[in-house]
Structure formats: C-alpha cells, structure tokens
C-alpha positions in Angstrom: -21.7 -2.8 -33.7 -18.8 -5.1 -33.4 -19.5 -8.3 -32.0 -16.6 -10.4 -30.6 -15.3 -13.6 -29.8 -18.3 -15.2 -27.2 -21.0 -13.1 -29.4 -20.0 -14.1 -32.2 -20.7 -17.6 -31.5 -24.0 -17.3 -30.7 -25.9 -17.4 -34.1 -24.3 -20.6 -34.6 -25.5 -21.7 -31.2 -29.1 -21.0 -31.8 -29.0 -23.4 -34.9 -28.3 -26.3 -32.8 -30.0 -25.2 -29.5 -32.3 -28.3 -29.7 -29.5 -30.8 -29.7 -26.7 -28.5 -27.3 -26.0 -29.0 -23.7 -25.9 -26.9 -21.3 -24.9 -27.5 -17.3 -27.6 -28.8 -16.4 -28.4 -31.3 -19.5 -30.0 -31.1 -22.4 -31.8 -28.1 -23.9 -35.9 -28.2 -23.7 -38.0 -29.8 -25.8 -41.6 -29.4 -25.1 -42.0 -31.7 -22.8 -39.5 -30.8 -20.8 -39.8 -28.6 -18.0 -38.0 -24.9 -18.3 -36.2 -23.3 -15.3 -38.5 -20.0 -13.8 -36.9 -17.3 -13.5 -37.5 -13.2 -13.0 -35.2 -10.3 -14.3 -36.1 -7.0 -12.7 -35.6 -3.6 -14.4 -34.9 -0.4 -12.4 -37.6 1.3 -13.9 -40.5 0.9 -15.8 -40.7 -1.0 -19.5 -38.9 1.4 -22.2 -37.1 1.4 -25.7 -33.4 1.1 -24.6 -34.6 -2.0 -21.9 -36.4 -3.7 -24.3 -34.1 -6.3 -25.5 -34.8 -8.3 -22.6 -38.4 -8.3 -23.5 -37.2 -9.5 -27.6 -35.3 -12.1 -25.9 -38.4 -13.6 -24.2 -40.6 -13.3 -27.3 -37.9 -14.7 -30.0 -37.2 -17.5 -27.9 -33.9 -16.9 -26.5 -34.1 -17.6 -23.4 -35.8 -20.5 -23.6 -33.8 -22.4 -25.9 -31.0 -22.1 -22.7 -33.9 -23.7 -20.4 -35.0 -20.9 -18.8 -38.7 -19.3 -18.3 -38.1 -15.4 -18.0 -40.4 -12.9 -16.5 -39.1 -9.5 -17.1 -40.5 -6.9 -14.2 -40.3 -3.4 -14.1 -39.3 -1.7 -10.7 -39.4 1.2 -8.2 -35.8 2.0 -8.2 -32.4 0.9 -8.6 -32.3 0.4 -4.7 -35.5 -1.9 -5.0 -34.1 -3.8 -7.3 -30.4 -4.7 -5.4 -32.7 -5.5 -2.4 -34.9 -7.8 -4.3 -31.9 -9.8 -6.1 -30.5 -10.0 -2.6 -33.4 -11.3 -0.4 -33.3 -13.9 -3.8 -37.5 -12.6 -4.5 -35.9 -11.9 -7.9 -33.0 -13.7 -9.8 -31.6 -11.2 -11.7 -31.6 -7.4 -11.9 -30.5 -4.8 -14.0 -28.2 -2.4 -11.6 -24.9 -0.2 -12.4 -21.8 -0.2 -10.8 -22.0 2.5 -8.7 -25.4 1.3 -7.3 -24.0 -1.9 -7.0 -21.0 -0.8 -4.8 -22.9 1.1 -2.7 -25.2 -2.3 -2.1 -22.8 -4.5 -1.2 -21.0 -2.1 0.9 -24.4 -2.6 2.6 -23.7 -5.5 3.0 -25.8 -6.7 -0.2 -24.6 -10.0 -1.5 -24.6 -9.5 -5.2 -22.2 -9.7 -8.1 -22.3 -8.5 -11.8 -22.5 -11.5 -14.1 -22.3 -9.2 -16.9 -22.0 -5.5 -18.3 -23.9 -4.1 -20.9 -23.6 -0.4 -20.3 -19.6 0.4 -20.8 -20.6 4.1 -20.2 -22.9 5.5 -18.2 -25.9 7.4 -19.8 -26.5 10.2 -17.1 -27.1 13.1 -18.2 -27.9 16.9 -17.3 -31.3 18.1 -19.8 -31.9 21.7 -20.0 -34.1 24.0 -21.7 -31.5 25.4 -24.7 -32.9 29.1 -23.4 -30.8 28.9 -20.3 -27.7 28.7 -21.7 -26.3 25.1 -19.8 -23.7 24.1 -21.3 -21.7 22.5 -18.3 -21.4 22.3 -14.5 -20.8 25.7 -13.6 -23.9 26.8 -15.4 -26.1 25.5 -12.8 -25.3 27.5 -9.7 -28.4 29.7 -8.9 -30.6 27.0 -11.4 -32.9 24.1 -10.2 -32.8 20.5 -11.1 -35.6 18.3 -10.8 -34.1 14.8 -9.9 -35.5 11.4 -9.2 -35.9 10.7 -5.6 -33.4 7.9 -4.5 -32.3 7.2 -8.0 -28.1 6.7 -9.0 -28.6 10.2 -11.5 -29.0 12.7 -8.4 -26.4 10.6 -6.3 -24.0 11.4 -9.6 -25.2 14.6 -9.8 -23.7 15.7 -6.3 -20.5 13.8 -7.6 -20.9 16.0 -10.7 -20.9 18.9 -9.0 -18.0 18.1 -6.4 -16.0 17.0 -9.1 -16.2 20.3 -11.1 -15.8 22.7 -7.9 -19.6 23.7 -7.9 -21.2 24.0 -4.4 -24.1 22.1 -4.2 -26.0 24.7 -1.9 -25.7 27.1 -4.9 -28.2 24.8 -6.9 -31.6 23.8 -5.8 -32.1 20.4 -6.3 -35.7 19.4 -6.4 -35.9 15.6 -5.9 -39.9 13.6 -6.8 -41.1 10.5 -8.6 -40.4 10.3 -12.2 -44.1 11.2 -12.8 -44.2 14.8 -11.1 -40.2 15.1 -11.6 -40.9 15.0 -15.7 -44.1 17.3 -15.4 -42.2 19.8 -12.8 -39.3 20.4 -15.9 -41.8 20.4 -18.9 -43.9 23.3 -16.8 -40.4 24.7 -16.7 -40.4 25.2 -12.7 -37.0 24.2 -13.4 -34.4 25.0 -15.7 -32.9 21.5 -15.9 -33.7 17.9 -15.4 -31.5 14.6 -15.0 -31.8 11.5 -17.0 -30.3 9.9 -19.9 -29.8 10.7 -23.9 -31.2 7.6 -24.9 -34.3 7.4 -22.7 -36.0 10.9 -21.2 -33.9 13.0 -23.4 -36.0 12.1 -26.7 -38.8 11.3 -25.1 -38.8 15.1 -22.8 -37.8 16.6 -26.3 -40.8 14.8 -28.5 -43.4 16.2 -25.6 -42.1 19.4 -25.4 -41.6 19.8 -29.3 -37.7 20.1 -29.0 -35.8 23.1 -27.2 -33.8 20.6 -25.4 -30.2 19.7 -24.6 -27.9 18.2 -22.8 -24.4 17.3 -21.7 -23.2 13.8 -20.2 -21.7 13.3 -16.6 -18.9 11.8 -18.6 -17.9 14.7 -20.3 -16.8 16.6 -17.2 -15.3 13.4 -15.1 -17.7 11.4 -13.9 -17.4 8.4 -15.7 -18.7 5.4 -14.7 -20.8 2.7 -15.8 -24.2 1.8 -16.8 -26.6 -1.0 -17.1 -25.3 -4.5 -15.8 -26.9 -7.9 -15.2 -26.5 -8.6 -11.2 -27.3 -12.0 -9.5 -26.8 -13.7 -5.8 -24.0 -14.6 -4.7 -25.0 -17.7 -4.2 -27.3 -18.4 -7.4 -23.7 -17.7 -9.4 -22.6 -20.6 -7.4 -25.2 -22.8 -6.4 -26.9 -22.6 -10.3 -24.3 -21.5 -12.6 -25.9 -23.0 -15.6 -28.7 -20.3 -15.4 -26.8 -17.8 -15.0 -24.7 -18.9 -18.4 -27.9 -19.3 -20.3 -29.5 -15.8 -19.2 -26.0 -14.1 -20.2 -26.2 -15.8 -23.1 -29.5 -15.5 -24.0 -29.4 -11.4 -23.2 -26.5 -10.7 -25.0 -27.9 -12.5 -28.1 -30.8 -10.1 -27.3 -29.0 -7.1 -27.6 -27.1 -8.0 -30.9 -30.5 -8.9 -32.5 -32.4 -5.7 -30.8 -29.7 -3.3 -32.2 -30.1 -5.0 -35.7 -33.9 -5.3 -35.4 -35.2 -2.1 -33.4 -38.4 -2.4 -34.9 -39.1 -5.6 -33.8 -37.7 -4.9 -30.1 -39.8 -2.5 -30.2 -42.8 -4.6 -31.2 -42.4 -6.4 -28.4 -42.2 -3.5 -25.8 -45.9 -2.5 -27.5 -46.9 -5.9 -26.8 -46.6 -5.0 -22.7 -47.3 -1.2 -23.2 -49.8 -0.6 -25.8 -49.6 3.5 -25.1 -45.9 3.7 -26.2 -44.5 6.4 -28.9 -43.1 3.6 -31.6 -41.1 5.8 -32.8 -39.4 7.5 -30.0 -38.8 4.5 -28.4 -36.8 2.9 -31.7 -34.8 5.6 -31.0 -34.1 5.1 -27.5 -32.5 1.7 -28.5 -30.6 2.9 -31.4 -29.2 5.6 -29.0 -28.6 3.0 -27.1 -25.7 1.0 -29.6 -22.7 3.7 -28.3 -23.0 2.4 -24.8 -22.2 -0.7 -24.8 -18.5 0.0 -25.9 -16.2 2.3 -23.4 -14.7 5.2 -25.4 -11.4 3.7 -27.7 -13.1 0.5 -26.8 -15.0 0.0 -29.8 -14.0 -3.4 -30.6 -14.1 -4.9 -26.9 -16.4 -8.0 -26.2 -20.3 -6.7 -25.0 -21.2 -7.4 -21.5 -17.3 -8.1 -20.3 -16.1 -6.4 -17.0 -13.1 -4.1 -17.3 -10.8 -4.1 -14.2 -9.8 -0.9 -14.6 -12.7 0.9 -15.0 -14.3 -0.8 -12.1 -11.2 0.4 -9.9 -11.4 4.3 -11.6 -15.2 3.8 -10.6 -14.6 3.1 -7.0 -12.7 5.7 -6.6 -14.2 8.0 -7.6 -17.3 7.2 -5.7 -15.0 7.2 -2.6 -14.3 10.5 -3.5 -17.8 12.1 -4.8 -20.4 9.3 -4.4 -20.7 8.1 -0.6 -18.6 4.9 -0.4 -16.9 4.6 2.3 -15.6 1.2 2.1 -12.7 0.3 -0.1 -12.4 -3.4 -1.9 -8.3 -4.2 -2.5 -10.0 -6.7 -5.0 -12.7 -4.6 -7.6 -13.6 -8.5 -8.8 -15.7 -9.0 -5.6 -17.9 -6.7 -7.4 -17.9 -9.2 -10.8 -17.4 -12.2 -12.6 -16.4 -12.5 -16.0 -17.3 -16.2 -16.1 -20.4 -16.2 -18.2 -19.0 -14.0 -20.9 -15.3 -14.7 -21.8 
C-alpha cells in the first residue's frame, strides 16, 4: 500500500525512539514511568482490528510513552459514550456514528481515519438471487441490534427507492443474528467483506455473497480513532503518540498479517488463523477512498465528511447540520 509523507517517516522514527522527544519530554526508558491509556473497539477482538493489538506487542506504543490496553466493546454506541464520559481514552468509531454522537451532544472528535470507505455490506445466500437493493423487498435481514450497519441499511434502502416495510428486518446480538442467517431463517445478513463475510462463508462452506453499501450510494466512512474533546487539548502529546504509534501498526500489520495475527491468538486462543489473515488483508483497500490510492492513511478528507453528513441528513437520522464538518475532526496528529 502506498505510504505517504507522515508514514513514511516513521521507520526512521522507531530507530531513534530512545533518544526522540515527544510533548511531554523524553521517550521511556525503563525506569521511567509510561502514560496509561485504554483504546476501545466496537466489537469484540478480530483479524481486520488487530493491528492495534501488534502495536502493543511490537512495542509501538510504548516507545511514544504510552501503556495501551486495547478493549473490546458492546457496540459502537458504548464505545462514543465511554470515550465521552472520559472511562476510555480512545475509541474506534465511524463518521456516521460519530455525527450522530455529538449531535447528542457527545463531546468527541476524530484524531484520525483509517477506514476511507466504509465496509458495510449486504451477505446473502448466492441461491436467492441478491444482487442489489431492490432484491430485498419481500426477503429478511438479520441485523445487529443498535449497530451503524442496520442504521445504513434503512439509508440503503431509502436511497435506492425500496420501502422498508417491504423487507423484514430482524434485528439481535451478533451471536443469535450470525446463527439466525447460517440456519437460513433469513435470506440475507449485514456485516462487512473483510470481517463476517469470510468468516459466515468458511462456517457455512461458501454459497455466500455480497454487495457494498457503497456500490449503490451510500458511501461513507469507516473505522476512525475518536478521543475527548478535551484530552486533544488538555494532553495532545498522547494523542500524537497513539496516532503515531497505530498508524505504524497498520503499515506493519498489512506487511506482516501473520504476525498480527499472532498476536490476536495471543488474546483469543479459539481463532481461525487463517480466516482471520484474511480479514486484515481484506482489509488494505479500505484505508484508501476510491481514485485515492496514493492519499496519506488516517487523514480526514473535507469533502467526504460534508458528502457524509448529508447524506445522513437525508437517510441516516441527523437532524442537526454543522456549517463547519472540522468540528467532527482534526487533522493535527497526522499531517
């Protein structure tokens, strides 16, 4: 993947992270004490996630002073409220979730993102003949209860002119929503290509397909890397070094899936090795908006932060409007 300008500077960085500054002085030696912080996921620990996890294990994050616990969560939702009642420092949160929080009044900003497209998907069993939208009038979906894939998938079907009475939209816990699909009670299931796609289609022995949110308008953004409001101002140095130290994460994940990977194993013993390498290898296309492919990883993109608010005006259930998307995000830590 094309690495640009900040990412390219961070090998070179790790060779003299002993001796380098940052904000708030000089990186940690032994005997010096690192700064705690947590980083909650959305979900639980998985393949295309687990870069976070490489970063605490190779080091990363320590060499910028900090002391990382990666959690996993109950939700999106969970997660925004956690980062803003400051239980958790960071969290990993799209932009449409994100809006939707701090029109809530939710004060949190995006201090980086990862996911230049978004990943939700519509999965179907190939006998039923989805192929787009329309298909699903008259089908059932089994959806994740309060999760930003079944909030899309209204905006999907609004969008494309499909009334959402016409499709039976069975929302659970990712448990019983996965087993409900797989028993085929229904004929489709959201989630994402580089995540329950592959690991839907290694259980059920393939049969499966699916098509992207993106490909029929709704295209928005994916994973980010959220924060305070006030931790971006109040500690700015740790929010630099976790940047940092995730992005350097990804580039050496997407070159190293195996030992990503590894580490993932290391916190869920039970895993499919090799599904999960190639939930993170799926996972390389993302991080790059389409005709993008040489923009700088985990840098906001004004315009597709406005495109996104609108169209969550529209089909998503905003109904505030920002004049200025950057109250949303920051650039700061990664130009």
């Amino acid at each position: 993947m094309k690495i640009t300008r900040r990412m390219t500077m961070l090998a070179a960085a790790s060779a003299v992270a002993m001796s380098a500054t940052i904000g708030f002085g000089s990186l940690p030696s032994q005997a010096q004490e690192l700064t705690k912080v947590t980083v909650r996921l959305a979900f639980s620990y998985n393949g295309h996630r687990s870069p976070y996890l490489l970063g605490v294990d190779k080091g990363f994050y320590e060499e910028e002073g900090l002391d990382v616990e990666v959690l996993e969560g109950r939700g999106v939702t969970s997660s925004m409220q956690l980062v803003a009642s400051q239980q958790d420092t960071f969290a990993i949160i799209d932009p449409p979730s994100l809006m939707l929080g701090v029109a809530q009044g939710m004060p949190i900003r995006q201090v980086a993102q990862i996911y230049q497209t978004s990943p939700n998907a519509l999965i179907s069993w190939e006998e039923y003949d989805i192929n787009e939208p329309a298909d699903l009038a008259g089908k059932k979906v089994a959806t994740l209860q309060g999760d930003m894939t079944t909030t899309m998938l209204y905006a999907l079907l609004a969008k494309n002119g499909v009334d959402a009475s016409s499709v039976q939209i069975i929302a659970s816990d990712g448990g019983t929503r996965n087993q409900t699909f797989l028993a085929k009670r229904t004929e489709a299931i959201t989630g994402f290509p580089n995540d329950s796609f592959l690991s839907l289609s290694h259980t059920a022995g393939g049969g499966l397909k699916y098509f992207t949110y993106a490909s029929f308008g709704v295209d928005t953004m994916g994973d980010g890397i959220a924060a305070h409001t006030s931790t971006i101002e109040q500690s700015p140095q740790v929010v630099s070094g976790f940047v940092k130290a995730s992005l350097r994460a990804y580039e050496y994940a997407l070159e190293n899936p195996e030992e990503a990977i590894a580490s993932l194993k290391e916190r869920s013993p039970n895993i499919n090795v090799e599904v999960e390498v190639e939930k993170l290898k799926a996972t390389a296309a993302l991080l790059h908006a389409e005709g993008d492919e040489n923009g700088t990883v985990g840098l906001s993109v004004e315009e597709r932060w406005k495109a996104t608010q609108e169209l969550m005006k529209e089909f998503g259930g905003l109904t505030t409007n920002v004049e200025d998307v950057t109250t949303y995000y920051t650039n700061e830590f990664v130009e």
